[in-house]
C-alpha positions as CSV (number, residue, x, y, z in Angstrom):
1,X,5.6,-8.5,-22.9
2,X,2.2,-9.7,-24.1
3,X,-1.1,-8.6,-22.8
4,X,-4.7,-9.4,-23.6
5,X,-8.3,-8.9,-22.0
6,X,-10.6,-11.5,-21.7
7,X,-13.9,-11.3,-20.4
8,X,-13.1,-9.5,-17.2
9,X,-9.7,-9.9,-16.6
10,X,-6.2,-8.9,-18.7
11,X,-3.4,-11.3,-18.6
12,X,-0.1,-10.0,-18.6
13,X,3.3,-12.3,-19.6
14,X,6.6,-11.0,-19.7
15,X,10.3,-12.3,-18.9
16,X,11.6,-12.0,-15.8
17,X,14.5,-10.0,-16.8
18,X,11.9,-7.8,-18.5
19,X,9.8,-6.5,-15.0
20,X,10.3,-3.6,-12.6
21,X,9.5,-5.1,-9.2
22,X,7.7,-2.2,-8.0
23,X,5.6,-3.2,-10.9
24,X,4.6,-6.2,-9.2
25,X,4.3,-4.5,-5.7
26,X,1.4,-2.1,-7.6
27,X,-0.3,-5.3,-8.9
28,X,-0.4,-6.9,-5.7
29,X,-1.6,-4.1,-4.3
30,X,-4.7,-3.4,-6.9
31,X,-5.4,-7.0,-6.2
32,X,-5.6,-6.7,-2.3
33,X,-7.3,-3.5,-2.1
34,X,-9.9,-4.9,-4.7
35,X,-10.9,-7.8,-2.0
36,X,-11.1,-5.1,0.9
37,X,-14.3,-4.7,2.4
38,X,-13.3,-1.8,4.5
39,X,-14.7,1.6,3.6
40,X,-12.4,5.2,3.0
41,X,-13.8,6.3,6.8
42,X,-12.3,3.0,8.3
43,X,-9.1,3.3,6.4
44,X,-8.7,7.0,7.5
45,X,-9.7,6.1,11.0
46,X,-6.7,3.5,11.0
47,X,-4.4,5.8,9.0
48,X,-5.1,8.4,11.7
49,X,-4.6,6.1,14.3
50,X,-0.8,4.7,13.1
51,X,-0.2,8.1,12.4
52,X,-0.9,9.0,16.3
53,X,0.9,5.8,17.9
54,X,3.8,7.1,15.4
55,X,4.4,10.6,16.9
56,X,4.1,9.2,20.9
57,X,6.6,6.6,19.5
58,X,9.0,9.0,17.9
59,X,8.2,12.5,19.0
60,X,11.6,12.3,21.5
61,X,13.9,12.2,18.4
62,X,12.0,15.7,17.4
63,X,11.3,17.4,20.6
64,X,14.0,16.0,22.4
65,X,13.2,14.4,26.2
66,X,11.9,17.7,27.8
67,X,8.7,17.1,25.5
68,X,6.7,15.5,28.4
């Protein structure tokens, strides 16, 4: 693997055979988040959110069907 920074930005080279992929999933996902414009309320307003349409969708399986 070979790595170097230059100016603002490091550049990273390795074989193929040499890489985790869950490596590349975290650098995709610093690169993503880094271009988001949304703040921490809005992304704990949606996490919140999936986490509630989550529960109606799947509270059955918990609860069982006399949960209504």
């Amino acid at each position: 693997m070979i790595s170097k920074m230059e100016d603002k930005k490091i550049h990273i080279v390795f074989d193929i055979g040499e890489y985790e992929p869950e490596v590349m999933d975290f650098l995709t996902l610093l690169d993503i988040t880094s271009k988001s414009k949304a703040s921490d309320e809005d992304i704990d307003e949606l996490a919140e959110e999936i986490k509630q349409k989550w529960w109606e969708d799947n509270k059955e399986s918990f609860l069982g069907e006399s949960c209504n």
